[in-house]
C-alpha positions in Angstrom: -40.9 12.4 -19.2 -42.1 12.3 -15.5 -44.2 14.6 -14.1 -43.5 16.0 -10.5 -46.8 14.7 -9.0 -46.4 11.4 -7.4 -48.4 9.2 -5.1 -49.8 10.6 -2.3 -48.1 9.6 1.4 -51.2 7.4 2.4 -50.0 5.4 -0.5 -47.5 3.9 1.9 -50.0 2.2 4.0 -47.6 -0.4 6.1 -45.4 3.0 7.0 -47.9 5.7 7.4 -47.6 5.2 11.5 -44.1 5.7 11.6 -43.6 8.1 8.9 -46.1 10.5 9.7 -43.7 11.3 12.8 -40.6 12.3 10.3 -43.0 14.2 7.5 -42.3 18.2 8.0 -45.8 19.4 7.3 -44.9 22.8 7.9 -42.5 22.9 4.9 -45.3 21.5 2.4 -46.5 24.1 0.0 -49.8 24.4 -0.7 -49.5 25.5 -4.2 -46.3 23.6 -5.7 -44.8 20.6 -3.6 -48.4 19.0 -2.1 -47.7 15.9 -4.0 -44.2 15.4 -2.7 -44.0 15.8 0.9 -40.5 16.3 3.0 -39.4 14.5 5.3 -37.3 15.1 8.4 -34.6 12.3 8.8 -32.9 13.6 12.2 -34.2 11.0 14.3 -35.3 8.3 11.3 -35.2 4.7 11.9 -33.9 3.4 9.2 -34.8 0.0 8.6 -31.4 -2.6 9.1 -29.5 -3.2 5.9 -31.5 -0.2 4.1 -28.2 0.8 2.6 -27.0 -2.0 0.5 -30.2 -1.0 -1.8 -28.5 2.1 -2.9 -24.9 2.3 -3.7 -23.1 4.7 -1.5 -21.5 5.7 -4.8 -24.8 6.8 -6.2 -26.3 8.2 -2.9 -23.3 10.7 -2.4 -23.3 11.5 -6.3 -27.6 12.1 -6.6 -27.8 13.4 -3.0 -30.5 11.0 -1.4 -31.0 7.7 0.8 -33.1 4.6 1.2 -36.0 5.3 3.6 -37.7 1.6 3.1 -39.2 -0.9 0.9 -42.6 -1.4 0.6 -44.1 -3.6 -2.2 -41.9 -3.7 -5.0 -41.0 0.1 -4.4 -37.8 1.9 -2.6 -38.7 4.9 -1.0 -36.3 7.4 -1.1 -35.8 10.6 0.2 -34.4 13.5 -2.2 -32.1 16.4 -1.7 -34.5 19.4 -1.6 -32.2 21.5 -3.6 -31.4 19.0 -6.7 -33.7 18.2 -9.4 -36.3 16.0 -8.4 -37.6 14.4 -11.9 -33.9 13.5 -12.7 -33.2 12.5 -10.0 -35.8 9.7 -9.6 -34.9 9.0 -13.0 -31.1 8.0 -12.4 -31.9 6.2 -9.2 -34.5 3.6 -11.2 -31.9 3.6 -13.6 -29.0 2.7 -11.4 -30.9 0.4 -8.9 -33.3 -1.2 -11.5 -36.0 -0.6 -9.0 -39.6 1.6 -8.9 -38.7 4.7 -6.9 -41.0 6.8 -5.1 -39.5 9.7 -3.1 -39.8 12.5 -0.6 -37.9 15.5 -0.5 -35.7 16.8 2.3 -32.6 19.5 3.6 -29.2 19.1 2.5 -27.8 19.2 5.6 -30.0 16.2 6.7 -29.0 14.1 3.8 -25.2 14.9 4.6 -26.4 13.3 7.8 -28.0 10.3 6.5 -25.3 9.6 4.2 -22.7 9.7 6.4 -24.7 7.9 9.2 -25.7 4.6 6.6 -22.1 4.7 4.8 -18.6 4.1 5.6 -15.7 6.6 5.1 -14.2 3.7 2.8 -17.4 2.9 0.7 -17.8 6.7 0.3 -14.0 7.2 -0.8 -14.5 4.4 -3.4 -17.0 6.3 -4.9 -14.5 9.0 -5.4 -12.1 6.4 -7.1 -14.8 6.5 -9.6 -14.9 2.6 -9.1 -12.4 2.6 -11.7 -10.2 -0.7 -12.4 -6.8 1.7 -13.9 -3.8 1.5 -12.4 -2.7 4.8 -11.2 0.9 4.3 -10.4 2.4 6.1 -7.8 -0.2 9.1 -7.7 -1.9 8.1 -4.8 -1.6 11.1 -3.0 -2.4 13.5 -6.0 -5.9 11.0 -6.6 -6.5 11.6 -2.6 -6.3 14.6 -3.0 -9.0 15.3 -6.5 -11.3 12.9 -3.7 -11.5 16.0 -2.0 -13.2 18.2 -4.8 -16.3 16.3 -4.5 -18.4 18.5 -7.1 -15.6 17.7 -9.7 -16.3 14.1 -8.9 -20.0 14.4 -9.4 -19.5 16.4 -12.8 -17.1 13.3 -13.9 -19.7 11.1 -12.7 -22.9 12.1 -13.9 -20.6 12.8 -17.5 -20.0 9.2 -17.7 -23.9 8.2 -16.5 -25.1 10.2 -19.2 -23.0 8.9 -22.1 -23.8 4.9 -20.6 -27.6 5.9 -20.7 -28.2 7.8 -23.8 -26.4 4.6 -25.4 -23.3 6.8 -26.3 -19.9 5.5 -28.4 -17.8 8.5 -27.2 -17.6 11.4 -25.1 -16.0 15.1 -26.3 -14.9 17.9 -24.4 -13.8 20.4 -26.6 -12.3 23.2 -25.3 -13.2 26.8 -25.7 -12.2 30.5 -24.7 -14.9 30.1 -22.3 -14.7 26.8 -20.9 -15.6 23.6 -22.6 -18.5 22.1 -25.0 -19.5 18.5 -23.8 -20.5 16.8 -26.7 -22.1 13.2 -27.0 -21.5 10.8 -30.5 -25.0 8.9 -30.6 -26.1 7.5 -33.6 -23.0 8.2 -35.0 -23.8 12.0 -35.0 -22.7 15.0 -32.3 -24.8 16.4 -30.0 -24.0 19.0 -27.8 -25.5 17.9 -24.6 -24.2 20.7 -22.5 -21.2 23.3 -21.6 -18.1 23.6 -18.6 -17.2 26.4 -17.1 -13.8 27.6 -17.6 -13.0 27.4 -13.9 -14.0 23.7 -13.8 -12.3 22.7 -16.9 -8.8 21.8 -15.7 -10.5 19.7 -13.1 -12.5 18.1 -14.8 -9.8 16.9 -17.4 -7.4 16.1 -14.7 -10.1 13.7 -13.1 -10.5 12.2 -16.4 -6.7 11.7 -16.8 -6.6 10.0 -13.1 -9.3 7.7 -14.1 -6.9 7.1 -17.6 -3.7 6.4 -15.8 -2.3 9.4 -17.3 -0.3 12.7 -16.3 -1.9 15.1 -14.8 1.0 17.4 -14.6 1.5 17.0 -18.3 -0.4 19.6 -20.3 1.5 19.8 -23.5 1.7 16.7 -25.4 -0.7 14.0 -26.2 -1.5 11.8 -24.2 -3.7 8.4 -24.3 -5.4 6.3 -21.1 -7.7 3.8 -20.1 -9.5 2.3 -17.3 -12.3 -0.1 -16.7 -15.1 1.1 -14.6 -18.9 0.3 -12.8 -21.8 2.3 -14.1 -25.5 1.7 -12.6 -23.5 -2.4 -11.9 -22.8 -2.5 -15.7 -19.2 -3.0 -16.8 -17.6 -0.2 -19.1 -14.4 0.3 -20.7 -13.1 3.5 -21.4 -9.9 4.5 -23.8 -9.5 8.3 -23.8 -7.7 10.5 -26.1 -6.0 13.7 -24.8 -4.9 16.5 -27.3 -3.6 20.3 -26.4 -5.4 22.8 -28.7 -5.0 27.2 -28.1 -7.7 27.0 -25.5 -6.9 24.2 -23.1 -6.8 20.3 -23.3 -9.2 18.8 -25.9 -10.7 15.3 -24.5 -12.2 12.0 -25.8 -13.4 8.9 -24.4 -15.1 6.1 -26.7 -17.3 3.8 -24.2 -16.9 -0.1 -25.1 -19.4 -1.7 -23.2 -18.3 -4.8 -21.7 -21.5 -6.2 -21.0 -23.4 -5.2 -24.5 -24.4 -8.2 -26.1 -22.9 -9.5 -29.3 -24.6 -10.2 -32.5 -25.1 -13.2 -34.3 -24.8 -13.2 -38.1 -28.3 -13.3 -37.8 -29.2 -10.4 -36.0 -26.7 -8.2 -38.4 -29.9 -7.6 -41.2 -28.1 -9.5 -43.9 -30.2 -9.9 -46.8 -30.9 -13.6 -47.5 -27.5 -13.7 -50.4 -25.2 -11.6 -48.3 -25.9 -13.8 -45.6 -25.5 -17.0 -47.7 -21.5 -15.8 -48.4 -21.0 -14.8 -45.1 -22.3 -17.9 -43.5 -19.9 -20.1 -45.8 -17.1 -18.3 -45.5 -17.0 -18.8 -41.4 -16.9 -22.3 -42.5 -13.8 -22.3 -44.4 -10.6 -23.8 -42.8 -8.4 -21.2 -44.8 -8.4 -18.0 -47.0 -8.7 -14.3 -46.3 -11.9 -12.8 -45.5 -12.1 -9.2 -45.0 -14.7 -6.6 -43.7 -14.1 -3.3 -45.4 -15.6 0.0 -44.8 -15.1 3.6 -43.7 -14.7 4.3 -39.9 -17.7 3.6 -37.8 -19.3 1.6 -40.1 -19.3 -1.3 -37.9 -16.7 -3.6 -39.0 -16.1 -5.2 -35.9 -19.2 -6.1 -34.9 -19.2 -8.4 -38.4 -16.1 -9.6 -37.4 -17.1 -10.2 -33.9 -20.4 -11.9 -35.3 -18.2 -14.2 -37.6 -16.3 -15.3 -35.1 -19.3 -16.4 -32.8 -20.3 -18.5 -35.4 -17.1 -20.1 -35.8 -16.5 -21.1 -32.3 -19.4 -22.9 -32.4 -16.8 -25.4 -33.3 -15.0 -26.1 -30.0 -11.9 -27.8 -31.7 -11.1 -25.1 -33.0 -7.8 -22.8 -32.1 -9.1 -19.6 -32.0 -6.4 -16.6 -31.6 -7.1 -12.2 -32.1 -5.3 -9.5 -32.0 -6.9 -6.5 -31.5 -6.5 -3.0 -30.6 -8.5 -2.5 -28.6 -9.9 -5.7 -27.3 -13.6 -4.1 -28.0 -15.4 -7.0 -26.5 -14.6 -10.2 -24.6 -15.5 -13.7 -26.5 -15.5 -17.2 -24.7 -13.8 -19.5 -26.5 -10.8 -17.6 -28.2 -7.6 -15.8 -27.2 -7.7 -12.7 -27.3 -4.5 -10.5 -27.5 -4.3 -6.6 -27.0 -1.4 -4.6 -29.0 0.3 -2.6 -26.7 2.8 -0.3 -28.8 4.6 1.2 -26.0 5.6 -2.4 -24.8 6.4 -3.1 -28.5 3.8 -5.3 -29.2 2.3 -4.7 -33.1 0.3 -6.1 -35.4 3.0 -7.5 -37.2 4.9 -9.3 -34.0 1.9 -10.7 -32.4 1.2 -12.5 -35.9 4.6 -13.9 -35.9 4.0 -15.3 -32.6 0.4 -16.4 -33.1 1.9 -18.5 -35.7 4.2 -20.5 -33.3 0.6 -20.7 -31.6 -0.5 -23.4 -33.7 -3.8 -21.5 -34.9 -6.9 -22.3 -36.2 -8.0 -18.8 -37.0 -6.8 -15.4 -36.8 -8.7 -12.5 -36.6 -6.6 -9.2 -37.0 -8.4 -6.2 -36.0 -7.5 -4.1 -39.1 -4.7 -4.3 -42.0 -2.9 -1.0 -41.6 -0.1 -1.6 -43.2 2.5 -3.5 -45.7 4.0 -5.6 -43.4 0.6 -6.2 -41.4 -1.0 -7.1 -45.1 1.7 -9.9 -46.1 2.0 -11.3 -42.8 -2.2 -11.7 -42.5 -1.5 -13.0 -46.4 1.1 -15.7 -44.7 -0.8 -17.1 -42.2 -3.6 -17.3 -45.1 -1.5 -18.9 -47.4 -0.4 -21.5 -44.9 -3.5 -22.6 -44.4 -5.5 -20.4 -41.3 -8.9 -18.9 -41.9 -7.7 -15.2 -41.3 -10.9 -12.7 -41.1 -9.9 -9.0 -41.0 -11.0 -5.2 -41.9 -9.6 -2.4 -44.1 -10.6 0.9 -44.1 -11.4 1.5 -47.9 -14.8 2.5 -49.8 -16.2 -0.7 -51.5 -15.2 -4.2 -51.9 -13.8 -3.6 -55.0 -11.3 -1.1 -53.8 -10.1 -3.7 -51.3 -8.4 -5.5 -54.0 -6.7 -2.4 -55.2 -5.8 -1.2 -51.7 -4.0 -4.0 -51.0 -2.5 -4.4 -54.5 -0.4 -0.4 -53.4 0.6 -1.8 -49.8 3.2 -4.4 -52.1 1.0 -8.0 -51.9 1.7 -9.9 -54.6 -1.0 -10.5 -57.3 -0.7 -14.1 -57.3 -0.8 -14.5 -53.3 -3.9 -12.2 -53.2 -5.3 -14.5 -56.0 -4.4 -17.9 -53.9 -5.6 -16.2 -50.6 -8.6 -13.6 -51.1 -11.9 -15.5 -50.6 -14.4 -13.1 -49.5 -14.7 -9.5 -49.5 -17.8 -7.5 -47.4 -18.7 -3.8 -47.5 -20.9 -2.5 -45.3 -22.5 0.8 -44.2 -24.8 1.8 -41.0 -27.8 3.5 -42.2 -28.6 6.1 -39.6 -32.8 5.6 -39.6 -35.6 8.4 -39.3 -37.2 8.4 -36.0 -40.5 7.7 -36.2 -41.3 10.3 -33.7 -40.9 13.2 -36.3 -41.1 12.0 -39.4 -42.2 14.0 -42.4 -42.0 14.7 -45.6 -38.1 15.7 -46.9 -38.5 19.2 -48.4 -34.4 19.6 -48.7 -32.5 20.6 -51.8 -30.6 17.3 -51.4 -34.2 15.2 -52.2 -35.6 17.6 -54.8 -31.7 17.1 -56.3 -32.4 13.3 -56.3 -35.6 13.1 -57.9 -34.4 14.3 -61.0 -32.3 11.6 -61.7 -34.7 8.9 -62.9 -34.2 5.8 -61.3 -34.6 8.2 -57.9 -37.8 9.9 -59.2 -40.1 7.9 -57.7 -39.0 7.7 -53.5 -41.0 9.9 -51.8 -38.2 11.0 -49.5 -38.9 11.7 -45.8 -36.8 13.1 -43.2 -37.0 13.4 -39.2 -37.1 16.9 -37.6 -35.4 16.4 -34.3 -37.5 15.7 -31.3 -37.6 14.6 -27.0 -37.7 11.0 -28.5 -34.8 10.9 -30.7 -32.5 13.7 -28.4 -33.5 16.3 -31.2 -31.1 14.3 -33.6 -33.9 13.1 -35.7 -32.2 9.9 -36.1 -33.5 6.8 -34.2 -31.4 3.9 -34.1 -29.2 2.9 -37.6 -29.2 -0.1 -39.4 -26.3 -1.9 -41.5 -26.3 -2.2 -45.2 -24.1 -5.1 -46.6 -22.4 -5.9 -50.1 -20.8 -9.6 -50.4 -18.6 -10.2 -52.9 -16.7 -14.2 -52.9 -14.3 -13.9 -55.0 -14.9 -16.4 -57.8 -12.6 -17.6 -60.6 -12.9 -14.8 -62.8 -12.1 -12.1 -60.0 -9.0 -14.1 -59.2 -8.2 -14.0 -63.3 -8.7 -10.8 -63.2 -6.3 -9.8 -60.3 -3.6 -11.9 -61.7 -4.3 -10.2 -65.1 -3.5 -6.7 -63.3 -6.9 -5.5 -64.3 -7.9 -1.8 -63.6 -10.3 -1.4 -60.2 -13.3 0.3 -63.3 -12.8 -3.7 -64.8 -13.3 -5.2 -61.9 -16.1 -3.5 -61.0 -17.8 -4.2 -63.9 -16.8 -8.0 -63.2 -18.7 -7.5 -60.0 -21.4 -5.8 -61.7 -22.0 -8.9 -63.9 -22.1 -11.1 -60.8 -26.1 -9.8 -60.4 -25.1 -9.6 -56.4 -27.0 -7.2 -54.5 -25.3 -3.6 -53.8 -24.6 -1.2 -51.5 -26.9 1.3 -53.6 -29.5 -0.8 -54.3 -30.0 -1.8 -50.2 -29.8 2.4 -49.6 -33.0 2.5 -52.5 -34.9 0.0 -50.4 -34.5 2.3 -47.3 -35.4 5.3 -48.9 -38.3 3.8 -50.3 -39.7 2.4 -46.9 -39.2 6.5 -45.9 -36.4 4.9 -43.9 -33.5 7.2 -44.4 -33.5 11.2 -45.4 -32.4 11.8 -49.2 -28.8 13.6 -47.1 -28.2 10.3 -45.6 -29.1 8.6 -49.0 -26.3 11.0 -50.5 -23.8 10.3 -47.7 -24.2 6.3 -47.9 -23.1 7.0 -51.6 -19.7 8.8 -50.4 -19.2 6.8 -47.8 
């Protein structure tokens, strides 16, 4: 964390002369702001161009301005009244540059601000830079411009979620106002609370940002925009729900600029990897990813089909929803149910497409699951996910949803499972005294890990959990499993056909983890249930 004290002013040797004219000594205290002096900016020079170093976005939101640059460093000057530490913080973050500041009145950096900025640049701030097509609410957005702190709550809510690496946002409503809640790690943390008198507001801005309905307060509603945060590219799809105490909201954050992984960055073990590899260089079957939700399906997906358009001859077609990530070298095509475009219709057309390969985001449902088996059949490498437990139950799954034995048979080459381990931060790690590890022990092929488990700490958010890590189970299905589902053999039979196979599971990859001390014996028990 930084620490208030900062270099002294004759650090700034080139600009001592001309600052020493704007620094207001008399407001220096002694005792608590020595190391960060103020500065008067009522007559300041500012240097030509000073602005374009700071957004006028970010200035208006954080409440400073660019003084000068001097060595690699932007000095700044800070609102005297916001908090300094976090302050410098954002503005490194947003600008990618050292900051050192001074501190200085409000009213001067209302001054500054408006003097160094145009009306229009400042107004786009207000826009929240955001890429959504509004509609015919121009007047109602002008008019939420206005309510600048509701803008800067919106802002710095979005800031925070793209810095602390966040999938989603929650505001969840409550008789006294709202709980903000950030999904890092794949775990809730409540980060902080809205007032009650804010809350309405603060949705609303959310719902101009989504393209929704302000006005509309009762039903569910869904949005999305694509926006600029600190010059990195984010897309957000938000979820609007009415509960008893007011609107319930959630926004997932798909980073547009994230980068992708390769197949070999995933942590495949050396004979998952092997299947995996081969099957991207099939020119037909099914392949599927399967999983339970957040277990990072698509980024398999996504890293299969990196490897497969390696292969520039290739016809490469998705449909998704939502299009989580842009790839070069494929079409990519967004399912947009209100327009009546489904799963089911843009395969129809992708076939008239003449594909290569088909990704579907997920199998849903029966008619999505014999049209993916189609395109399969007639000779496309189609990669998919389903949300089921294990690969095993994959087979089954799609067995109820009415595919024929005999085309899963002729189709199904390839089935992955996967997990993401959520790992103990280093930070606090310790020894697991929990019920759930003393429980473990006692079974015997658990009794020797030493199971340890993270506290919470500054490092880690007080989650205890620092980073997570994906566990894979490859399955190609081989003559006997194809026997076997043309047999109509029970899911217990086929696992024990699996069994047999001597491939690596999902369990025995968790044991490993546990035994480096790399997962709590709770997250053990959870990779079990899935």
């Amino acid at each position: 964390m930084r620490k208030a004290a900062r270099e002294p002013v004759e650090y700034f040797v080139h600009s001592i002369e001309q600052l020493q004219d704007y620094l207001d000594l008399q407001r220096i205290s002694p005792l608590q702001d020595a190391a960060v002096p103020k500065v008067n900016l009522s007559d300041f020079p500012f240097p030509a161009d000073i602005e374009e170093r700071i957004q006028a976005q970010w200035a208006d939101l954080y409440r400073v301005v660019p003084l000068f640059e001097y060595r690699h460093s932007l000095i700044i000057a800070i609102d005297e009244d916001v908090d300094y530490d976090d302050t410098v913080q954002n503005i490194e973050f947003v600008t990618g540059r050292h900051v050192e500041a001074f501190k200085c009145r409000g009213q001067e950096i209302d001054a500054a601000i408006d003097h160094l900025y145009s009306t229009e640049a400042l107004v786009g701030l207000q826009n929240g830079s955001s890429e959504a097509t509004i509609g015919d609410e121009l007047e109602l957005i002008k008019q939420q411009v206005r309510e600048k702190p509701i803008v800067r709550i919106v802002t710095r809510l979005l800031l925070e979620a793209y810095r602390k690496n966040a999938s989603d946002i929650h505001i969840r409503p409550t008789e006294k106002g709202a709980d903000y809640l950030l999904r890092m790690n794949g775990n809730m943390v409540l980060r902080s609370e809205i007032h009650k008198e804010h809350l309405a507001a603060v949705i609303s801005r959310f719902k101009i940002i989504g393209g929704m309905n302000i006005s509309e307060h009762r039903m569910p509603q869904d949005g999305g925009a694509r926006i600029s945060v600190g010059g990195h590219k984010l897309e957000l799809r938000m979820s609007i729900i009415p509960t008893i105490h007011g609107e319930s909201l959630v926004v997932r954050l798909l980073n547009a600029d994230q980068r992708l992984f390769s197949l070999e960055q995933l942590g495949l073990e050396e004979g998952e990897y092997k299947h995996v590899y081969k099957a991207s260089k099939q020119s037909h079957g099914l392949v599927l990813v399967v999983g339970p939700t957040g277990s990072g399906k698509s980024t398999t997906l996504y890293a299969l089909l990196q490897e497969i358009i390696e292969n520039k001859a290739l016809n490469v077609i998705t449909v998704e929803d939502p299009v989580e990530f842009h790839i070069e070298g494929t079409e990519q095509i967004q399912i947009n149910r209100k327009a009546g475009s489904t799963f089911p219709k843009a395969l129809r057309n992708i076939l008239r497409h003449d594909p290569d390969v088909i990704m579907v985001g997920e199998i849903r449902d029966e008619e999505t699951a014999k049209i993916a088996i189609e395109c399969a059949l007639t000779g496309h490498l189609v990669l998919s996910t389903l949300h089921c437990t294990n690969a095993i139950s994959a087979i089954t799954r799609l067995l109820e949803m009415g595919v024929k034995p005999y085309l899963l048979k002729a189709t199904l080459t390839l089935l992955v499972a996967q997990r993401l381990a959520k790992l103990n931060c280093p930070s606090c790690i310790g020894d697991d005294a929990s019920e759930e590890a003393r429980m473990l022990n006692l079974q015997p092929e658990l009794a020797h890990i030493e199971f340890k488990s993270s506290s919470g700490c500054e490092e880690c958010n007080g989650t205890g959990i620092s980073g997570r890590r994906g566990l894979y189970e490859a399955l190609p299905v081989d003559l006997n499993i194809k026997q076997a589902i043309s047999d109509g053999v029970s899911e217990k039979n086929l696992e024990h056909l699996r069994l047999e196979s001597g491939l690596n599971t999902l369990t025995e990859h968790a044991v490993k983890l546990a035994e480096q001390g790399r997962i709590s014996a709770r997250e053990w028990i959870q990779l079990q249930v899935g």
